[in-house]
C-alpha beads as a LAMMPS data file, in Angstrom:
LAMMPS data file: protein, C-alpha beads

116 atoms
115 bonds

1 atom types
1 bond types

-500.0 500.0 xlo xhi
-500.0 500.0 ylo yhi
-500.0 500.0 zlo zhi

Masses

1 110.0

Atoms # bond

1 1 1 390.419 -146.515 61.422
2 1 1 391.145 -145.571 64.736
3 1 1 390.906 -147.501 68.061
4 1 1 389.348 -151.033 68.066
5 1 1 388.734 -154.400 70.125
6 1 1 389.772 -157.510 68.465
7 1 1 388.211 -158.242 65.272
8 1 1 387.941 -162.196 65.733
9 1 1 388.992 -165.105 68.271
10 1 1 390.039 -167.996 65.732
11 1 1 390.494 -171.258 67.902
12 1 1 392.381 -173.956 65.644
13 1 1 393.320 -177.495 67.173
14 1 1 396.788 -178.811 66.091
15 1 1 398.614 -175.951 64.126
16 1 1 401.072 -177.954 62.361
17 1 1 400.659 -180.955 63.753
18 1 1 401.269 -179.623 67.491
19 1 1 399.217 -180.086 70.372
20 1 1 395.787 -179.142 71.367
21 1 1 393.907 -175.600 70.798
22 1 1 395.344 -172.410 69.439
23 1 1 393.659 -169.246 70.836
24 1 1 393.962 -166.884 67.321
25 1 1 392.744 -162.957 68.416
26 1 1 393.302 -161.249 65.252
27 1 1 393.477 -157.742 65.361
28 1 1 393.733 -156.452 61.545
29 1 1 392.080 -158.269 58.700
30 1 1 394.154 -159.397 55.281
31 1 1 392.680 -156.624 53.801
32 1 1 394.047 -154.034 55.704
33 1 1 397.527 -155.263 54.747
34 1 1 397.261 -153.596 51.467
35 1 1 398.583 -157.183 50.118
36 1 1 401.633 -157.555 52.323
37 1 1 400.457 -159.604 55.146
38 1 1 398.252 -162.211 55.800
39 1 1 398.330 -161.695 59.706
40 1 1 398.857 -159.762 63.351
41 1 1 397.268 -161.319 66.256
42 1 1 397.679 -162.544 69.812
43 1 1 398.029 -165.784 70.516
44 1 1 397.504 -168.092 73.394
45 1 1 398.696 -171.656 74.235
46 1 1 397.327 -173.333 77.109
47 1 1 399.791 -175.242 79.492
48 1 1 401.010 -178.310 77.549
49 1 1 399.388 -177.348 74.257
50 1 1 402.117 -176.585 71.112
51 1 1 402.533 -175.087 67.681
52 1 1 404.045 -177.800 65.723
53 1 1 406.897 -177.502 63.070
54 1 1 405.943 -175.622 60.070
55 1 1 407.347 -173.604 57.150
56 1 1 406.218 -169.991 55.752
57 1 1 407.042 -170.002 52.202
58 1 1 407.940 -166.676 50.982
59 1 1 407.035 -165.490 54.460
60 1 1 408.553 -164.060 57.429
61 1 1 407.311 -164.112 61.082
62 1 1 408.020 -162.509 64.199
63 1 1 406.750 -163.589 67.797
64 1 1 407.020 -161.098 71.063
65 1 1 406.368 -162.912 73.601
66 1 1 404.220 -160.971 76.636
67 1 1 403.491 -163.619 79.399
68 1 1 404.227 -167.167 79.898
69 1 1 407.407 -169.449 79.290
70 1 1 408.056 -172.204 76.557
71 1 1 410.363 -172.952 74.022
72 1 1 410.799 -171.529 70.877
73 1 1 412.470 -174.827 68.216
74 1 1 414.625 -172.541 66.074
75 1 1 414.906 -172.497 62.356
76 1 1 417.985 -174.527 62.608
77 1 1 416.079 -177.231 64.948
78 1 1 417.766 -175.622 68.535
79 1 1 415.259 -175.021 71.013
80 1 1 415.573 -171.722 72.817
81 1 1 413.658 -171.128 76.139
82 1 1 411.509 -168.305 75.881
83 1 1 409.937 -165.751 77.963
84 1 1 407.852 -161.739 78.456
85 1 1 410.086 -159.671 76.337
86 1 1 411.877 -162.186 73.979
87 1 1 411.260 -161.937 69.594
88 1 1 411.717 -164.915 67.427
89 1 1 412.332 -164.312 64.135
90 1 1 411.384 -166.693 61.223
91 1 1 412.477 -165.606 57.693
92 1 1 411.546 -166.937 54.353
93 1 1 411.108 -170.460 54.009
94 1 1 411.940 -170.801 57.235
95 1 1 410.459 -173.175 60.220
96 1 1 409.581 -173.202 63.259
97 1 1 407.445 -174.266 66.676
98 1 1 406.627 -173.259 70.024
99 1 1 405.666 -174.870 73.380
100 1 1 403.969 -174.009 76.344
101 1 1 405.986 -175.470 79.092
102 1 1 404.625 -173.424 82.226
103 1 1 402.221 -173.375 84.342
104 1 1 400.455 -170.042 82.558
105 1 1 399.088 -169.415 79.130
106 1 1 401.633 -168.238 76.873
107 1 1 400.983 -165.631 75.597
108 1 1 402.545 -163.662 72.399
109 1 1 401.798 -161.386 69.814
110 1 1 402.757 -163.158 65.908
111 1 1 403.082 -160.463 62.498
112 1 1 403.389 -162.874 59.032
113 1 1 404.442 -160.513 56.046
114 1 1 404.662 -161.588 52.689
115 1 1 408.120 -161.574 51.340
116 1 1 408.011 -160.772 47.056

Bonds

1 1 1 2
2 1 2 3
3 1 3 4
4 1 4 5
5 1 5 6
6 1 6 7
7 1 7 8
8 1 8 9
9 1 9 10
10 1 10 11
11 1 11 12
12 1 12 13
13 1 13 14
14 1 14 15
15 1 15 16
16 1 16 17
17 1 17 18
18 1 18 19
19 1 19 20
20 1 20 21
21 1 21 22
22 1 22 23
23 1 23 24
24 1 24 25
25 1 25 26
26 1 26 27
27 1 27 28
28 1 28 29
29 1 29 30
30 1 30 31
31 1 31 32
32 1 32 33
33 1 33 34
34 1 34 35
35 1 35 36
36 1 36 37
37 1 37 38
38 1 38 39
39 1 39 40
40 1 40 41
41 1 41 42
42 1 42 43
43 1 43 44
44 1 44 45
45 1 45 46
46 1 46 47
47 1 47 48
48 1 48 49
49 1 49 50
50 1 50 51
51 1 51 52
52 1 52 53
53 1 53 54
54 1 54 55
55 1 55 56
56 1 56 57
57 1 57 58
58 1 58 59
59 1 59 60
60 1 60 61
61 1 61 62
62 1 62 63
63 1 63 64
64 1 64 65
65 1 65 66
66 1 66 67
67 1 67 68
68 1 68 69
69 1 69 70
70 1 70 71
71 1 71 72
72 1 72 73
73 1 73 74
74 1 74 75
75 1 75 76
76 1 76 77
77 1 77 78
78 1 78 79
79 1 79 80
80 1 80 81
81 1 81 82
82 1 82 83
83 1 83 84
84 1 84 85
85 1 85 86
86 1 86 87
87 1 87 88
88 1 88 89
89 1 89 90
90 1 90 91
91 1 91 92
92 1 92 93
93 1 93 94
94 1 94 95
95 1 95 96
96 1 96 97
97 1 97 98
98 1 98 99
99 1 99 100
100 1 100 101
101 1 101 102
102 1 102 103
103 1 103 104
104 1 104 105
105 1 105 106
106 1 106 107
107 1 107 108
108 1 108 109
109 1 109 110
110 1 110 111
111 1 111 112
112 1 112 113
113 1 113 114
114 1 114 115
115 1 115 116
């Protein structure tokens, strides 16, 4: 395919149950998983705004964060402050949230693969 811009900017309010909007830019579309992912994109949380607690059933996902601060609520419910250059990894059945906690967007890049 080559090079490309972002496909789509997906804004979705409360991701599992958390706090205000979600900036989505998705950069592939399922289709060009071939059937093993459902999605790679960059996403952005506004000061103050969250990803709430969630599960990926026979999922995995990985975050890299690349600007901002929050924290990252591990799998096993420990919060972990995060930062440019950390990856949080989520495997199957597996949750997990995030919060913005600085005074920046944060700002990371999240990959969800199907696990069979």
């Amino acid at each position: 395919m080559g090079v490309r811009k972002t496909l789509s900017i997906e804004e979705i309010d409360r991701i599992g149950g958390g706090v205000g909007v979600t900036e989505l830019h998705h950069l592939m579309s399922k289709d060009e998983f071939y059937g093993t992912g459902k999605m790679f994109a960059k996403v952005v949380l506004h000061p103050g705004n969250t990803i709430g607690w969630h599960e990926h059933i026979d999922e995995v996902e990985y975050y890299y964060i690349l600007s901002g601060e929050g924290d990252f609520t591990n799998p096993d419910k420990t919060v972990s402050h995060v930062g440019p250059g950390d990856f949080c990894t989520m495997n199957p059945n597996q949750g997990h949230a995030i919060a913005n906690t600085g005074k920046e967007d944060l700002v990371f890049m999240a990959l969800i693969l199907y696990v069979k």
